[in-house]
C-alpha positions in Angstrom: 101.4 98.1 88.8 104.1 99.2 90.8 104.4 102.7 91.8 107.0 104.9 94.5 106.0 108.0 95.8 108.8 110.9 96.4 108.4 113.6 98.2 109.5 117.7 96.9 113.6 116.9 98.2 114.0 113.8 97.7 116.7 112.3 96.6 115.9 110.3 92.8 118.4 107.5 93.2 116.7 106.9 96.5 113.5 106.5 94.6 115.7 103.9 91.9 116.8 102.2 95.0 113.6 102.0 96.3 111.7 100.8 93.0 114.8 98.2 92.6 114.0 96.8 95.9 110.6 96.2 95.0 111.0 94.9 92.0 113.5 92.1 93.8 110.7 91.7 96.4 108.2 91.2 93.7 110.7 88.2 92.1 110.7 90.5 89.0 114.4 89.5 88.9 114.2 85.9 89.6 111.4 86.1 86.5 113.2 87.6 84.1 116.3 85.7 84.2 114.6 82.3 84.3 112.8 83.4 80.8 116.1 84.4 79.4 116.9 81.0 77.7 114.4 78.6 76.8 114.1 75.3 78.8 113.2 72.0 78.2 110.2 70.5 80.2 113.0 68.1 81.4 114.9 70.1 82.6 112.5 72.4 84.1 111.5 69.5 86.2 115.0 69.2 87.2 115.5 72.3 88.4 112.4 72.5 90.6 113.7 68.8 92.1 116.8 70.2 93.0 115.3 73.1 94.3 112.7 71.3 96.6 116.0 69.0 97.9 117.7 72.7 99.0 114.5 73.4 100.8 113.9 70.5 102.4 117.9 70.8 103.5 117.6 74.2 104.8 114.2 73.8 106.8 115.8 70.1 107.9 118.7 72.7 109.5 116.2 75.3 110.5 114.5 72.7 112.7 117.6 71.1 114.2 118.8 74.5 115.1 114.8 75.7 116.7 115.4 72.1 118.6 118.7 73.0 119.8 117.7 76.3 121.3 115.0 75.5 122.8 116.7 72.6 124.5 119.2 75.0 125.7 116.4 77.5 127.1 114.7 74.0 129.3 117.9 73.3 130.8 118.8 77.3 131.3 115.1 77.6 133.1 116.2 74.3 135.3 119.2 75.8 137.1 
């Protein structure tokens, strides 16, 4: 269960702001609107496929630029 605490003067949308924030940290979100519409085993499969491919692209570029940077500290550390 998810719960925010506010104190005597604070502000209530801070409180909505806060409880939205948790509920995006918690996926609530992401949750709700992938239950919106039924889907097809198929497709479900699809989605997660695609999804992994995006992953593996982004940590692919994560690594490349982590490679990158430490090759420029070794050669910064030389001269």
């Amino acid at each position: 269960m998810i719960t925010i605490k506010i104190g005597h003067n604070q502000d209530p949308n801070r409180a909505i702001q806060k409880l939205k924030n948790k509920l995006i940290q918690e996926g609530l979100f992401q949750e709700l609107k992938r239950r919106r519409y039924y889907a097809k085993p198929s497709l479900k499969k699809r989605l997660k496929r695609e999804e992994a491919e995006r992953q593996r692209v982004k940590d692919y570029r994560k690594r490349l630029a982590r490679a990158k940077q430490e090759e420029d500290n070794i050669y910064y550390k030389r001269h």
